[in-house]
C-alpha positions as CSV (number, residue, x, y, z in Angstrom):
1,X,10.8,12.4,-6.2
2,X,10.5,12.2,-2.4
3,X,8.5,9.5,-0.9
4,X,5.6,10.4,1.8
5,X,5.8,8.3,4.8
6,X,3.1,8.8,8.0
7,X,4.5,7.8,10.9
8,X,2.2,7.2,14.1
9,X,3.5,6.8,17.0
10,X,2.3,8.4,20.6
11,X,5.7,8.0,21.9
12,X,6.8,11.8,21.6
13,X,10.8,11.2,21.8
14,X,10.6,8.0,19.3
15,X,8.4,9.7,16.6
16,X,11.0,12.9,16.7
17,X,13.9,10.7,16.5
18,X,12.2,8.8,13.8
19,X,11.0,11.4,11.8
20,X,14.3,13.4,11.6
21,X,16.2,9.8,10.4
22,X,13.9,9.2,8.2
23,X,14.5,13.0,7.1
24,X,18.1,13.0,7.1
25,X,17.4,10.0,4.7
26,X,15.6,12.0,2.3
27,X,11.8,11.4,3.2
28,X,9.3,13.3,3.3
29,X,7.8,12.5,6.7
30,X,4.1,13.4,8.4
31,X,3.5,12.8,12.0
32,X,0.8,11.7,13.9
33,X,0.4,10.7,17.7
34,X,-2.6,8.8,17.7
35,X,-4.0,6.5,15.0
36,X,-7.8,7.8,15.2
37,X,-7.1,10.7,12.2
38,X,-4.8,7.8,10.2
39,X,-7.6,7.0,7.7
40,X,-8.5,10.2,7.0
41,X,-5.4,11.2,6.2
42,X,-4.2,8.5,4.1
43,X,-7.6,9.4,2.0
44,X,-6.4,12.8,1.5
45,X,-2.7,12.2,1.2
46,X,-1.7,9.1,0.0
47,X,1.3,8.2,1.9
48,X,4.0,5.9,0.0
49,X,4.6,4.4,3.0
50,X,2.9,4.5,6.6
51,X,5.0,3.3,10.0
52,X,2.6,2.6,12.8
53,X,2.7,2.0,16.0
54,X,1.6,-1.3,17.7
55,X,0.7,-0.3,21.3
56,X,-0.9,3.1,21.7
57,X,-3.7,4.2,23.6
58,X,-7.1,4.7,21.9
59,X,-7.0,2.9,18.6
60,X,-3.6,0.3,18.7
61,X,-1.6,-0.2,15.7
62,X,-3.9,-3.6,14.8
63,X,-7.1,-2.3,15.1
64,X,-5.9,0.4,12.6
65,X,-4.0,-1.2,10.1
66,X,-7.4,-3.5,10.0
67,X,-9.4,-0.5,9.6
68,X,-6.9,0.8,7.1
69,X,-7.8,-2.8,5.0
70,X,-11.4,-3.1,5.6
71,X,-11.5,0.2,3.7
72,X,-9.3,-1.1,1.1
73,X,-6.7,1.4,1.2
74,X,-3.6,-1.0,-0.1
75,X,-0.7,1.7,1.3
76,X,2.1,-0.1,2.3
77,X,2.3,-0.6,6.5
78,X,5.4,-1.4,8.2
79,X,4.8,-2.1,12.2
80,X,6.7,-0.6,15.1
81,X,6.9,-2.5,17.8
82,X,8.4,-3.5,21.4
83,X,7.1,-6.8,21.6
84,X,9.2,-9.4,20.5
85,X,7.1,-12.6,20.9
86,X,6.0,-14.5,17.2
87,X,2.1,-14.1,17.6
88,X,2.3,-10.2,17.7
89,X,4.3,-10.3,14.2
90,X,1.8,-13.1,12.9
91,X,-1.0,-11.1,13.5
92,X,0.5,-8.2,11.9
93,X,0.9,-9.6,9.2
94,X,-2.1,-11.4,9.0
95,X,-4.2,-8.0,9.5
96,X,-2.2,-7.0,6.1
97,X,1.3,-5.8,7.0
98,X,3.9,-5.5,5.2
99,X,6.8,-6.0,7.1
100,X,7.6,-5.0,10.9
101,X,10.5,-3.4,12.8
102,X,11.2,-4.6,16.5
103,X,11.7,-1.2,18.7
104,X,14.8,0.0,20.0
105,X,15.4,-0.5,16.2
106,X,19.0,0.1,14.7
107,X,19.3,3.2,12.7
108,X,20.6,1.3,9.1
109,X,18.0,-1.4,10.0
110,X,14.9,1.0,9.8
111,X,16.4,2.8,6.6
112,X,17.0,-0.6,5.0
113,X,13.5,-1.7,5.8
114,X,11.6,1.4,5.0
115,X,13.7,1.4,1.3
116,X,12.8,-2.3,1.2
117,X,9.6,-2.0,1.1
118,X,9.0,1.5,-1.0
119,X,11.1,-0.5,-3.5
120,X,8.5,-3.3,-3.5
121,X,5.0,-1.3,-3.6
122,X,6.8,0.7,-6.5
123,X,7.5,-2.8,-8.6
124,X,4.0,-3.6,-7.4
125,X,2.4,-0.2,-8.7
126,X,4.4,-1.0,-12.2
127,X,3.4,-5.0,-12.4
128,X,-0.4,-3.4,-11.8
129,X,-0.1,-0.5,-14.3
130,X,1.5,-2.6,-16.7
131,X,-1.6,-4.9,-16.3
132,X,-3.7,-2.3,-16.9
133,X,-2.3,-1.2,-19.7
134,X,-2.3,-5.3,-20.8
135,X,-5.9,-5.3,-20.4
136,X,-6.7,-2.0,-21.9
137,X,-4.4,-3.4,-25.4
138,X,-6.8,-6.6,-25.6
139,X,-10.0,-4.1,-25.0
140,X,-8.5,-2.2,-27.9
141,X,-7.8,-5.3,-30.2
142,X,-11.6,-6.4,-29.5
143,X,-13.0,-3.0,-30.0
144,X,-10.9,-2.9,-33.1
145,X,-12.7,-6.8,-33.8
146,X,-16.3,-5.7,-33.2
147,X,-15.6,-2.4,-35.5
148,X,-14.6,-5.0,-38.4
149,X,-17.1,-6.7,-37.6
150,X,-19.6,-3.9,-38.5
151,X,-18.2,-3.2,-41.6
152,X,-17.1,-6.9,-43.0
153,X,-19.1,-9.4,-41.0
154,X,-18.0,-12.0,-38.2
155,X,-18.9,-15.2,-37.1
156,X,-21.1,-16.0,-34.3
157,X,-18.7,-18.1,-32.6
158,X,-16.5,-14.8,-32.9
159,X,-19.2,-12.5,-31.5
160,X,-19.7,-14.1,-28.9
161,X,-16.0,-14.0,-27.8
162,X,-16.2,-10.6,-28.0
163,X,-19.0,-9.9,-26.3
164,X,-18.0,-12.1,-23.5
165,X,-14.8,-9.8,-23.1
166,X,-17.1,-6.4,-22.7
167,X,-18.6,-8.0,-19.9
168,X,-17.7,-6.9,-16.7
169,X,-16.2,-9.1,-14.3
């Protein structure tokens, strides 16, 4: 299976390049010069992955990967950007990245980081599916309880348990 990856950038010549390593590497990639239509399409898409731009014109890279948060769309965001200095990275990641790349990037870096971090949202996917499926086993066990409990009886300490677990959180 082929991962989706948006990239936004509004450099012209860096999002080609991009794009066609990230290609060559075997994604699947969607570009986008600006980060005003990033929302929409990560609603209607899903990306695996997006790379985004920190300085652009219009919306920057922050304000949209805040949006992207505030909206609680939880698709992995790696930042792309020129500025080396600590306070950019710390707000990037404060604002909910996931990791960032400092442009010119090296070729094997980029890869490395872009597999790095598909690799990590896909254990994170299985840790939440598999909690899920966790949770949906003990609903099961306590429907299984409250339909022995109609035909045999149960205590009231016991039906209260159970009760308390139909409750939503």
């Amino acid at each position: 299976m082929t991962n989706d990856i948006l990239l936004i950038d509004d450099d012209n010549v860096i999002r080609k390049y991009t794009a066609q390593l990230l290609e060559a590497s075997g994604y699947s990639v969607v570009e986008l010069d600006s980060a005003e239509g990033m929302i929409q399409h990560v609603r209607l898409h899903n990306p695996d992955l997006i790379l985004l731009d920190y300085h652009m014109p219009g919306m920057d890279g922050l304000a949209a990967l805040r949006e992207l948060r505030a909206k609680r769309l939880s698709n992995p965001v790696i930042m792309l950007t020129g500025d080396s200095g600590q306070r950019v990275i710390v707000q990037c990641f404060r604002e909910g990245a996931n990791d960032y790349i400092h442009k010119p990037y090296d070729e094997d870096y980029l890869i490395l980081i872009v597999g790095r971090t598909l690799e990590r949202s896909g254990i994170s996917l299985k840790n939440a599916v598999y909690s899920l499926l966790q949770f949906a086993r003990h609903r099961d066990d306590c429907q299984i309880a409250t339909d022995i409990d109609c035909t045999c009886g149960m205590s009231d300490a016991v039906s209260k348990a159970v009760d308390a677990t139909k409750t939503p959180t």
